[in-house]
N, C-alpha and C positions, 0 to 999 in steps of 0.2 A: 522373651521376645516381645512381651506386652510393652515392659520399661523400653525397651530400643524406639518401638513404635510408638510412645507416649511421647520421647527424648527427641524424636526425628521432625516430631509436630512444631518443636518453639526450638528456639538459639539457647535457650537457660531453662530450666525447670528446675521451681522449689520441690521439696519432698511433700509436703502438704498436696501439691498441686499434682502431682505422679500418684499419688496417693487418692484422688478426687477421680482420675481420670481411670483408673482401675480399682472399681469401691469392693471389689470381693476380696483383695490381698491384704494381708495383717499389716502391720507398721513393724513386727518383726522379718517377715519375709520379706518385705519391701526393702529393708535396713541391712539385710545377707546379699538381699539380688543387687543390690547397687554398690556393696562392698566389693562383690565377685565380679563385678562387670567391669567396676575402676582398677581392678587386679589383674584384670584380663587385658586392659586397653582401649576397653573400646567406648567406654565415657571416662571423664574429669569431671570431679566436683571445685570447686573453687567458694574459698570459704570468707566472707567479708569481714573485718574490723568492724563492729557495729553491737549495740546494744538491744534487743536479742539478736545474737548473730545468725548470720544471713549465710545460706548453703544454695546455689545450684549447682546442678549436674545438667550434663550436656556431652553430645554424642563427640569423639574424637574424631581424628580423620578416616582410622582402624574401622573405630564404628560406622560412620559415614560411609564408608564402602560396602560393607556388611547389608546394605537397606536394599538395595536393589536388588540383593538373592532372596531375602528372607520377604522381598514383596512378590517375588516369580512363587515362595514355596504356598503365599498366601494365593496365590493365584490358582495353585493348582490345587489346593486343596479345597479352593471354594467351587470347583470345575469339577472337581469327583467325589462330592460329600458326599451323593448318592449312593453312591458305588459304594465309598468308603462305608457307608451308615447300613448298608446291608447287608458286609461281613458280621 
């Protein structure tokens, strides 16, 4: 969910840069969630001709539709953390 909301911030993101913006996830985790996400649909990576070659990833349209539920679930969960935090 972090990568979606990292990916929903810019039109292109390097991994370096996805990586800055979520400093607690490995470069291995980071490398599976962005596999399983391009697998899934819901980002494109697109990879440049260039010496070091150049990768971003970027939400698809799948994804793009995806943001506005997953910002209602942000919503509610920042609205009953209380509640939640005292189970």
């Amino acid at each position: 969910m972090l990568v979606l909301c990292v990916l929903a911030e810019n039109e292109a993101t390097r991994f370096n840069e996805i990586g800055r913006a979520i400093p607690d996830i490995s470069p291995k985790v980071l490398t599976e969630t962005l596999k399983s996400l391009e697998a899934d649909g819901l980002i494109s990576r697109k990879l440049y001709a260039e010496i070091p070659p150049k990768v971003e990833y970027s939400l698809t349209d799948l994804g793009k539709s995806l943001m506005p539920l997953l910002g209602n679930l942000i919503e509610w969960a920042l609205d009953n953390y209380n509640a939640i935090a005292k189970c």
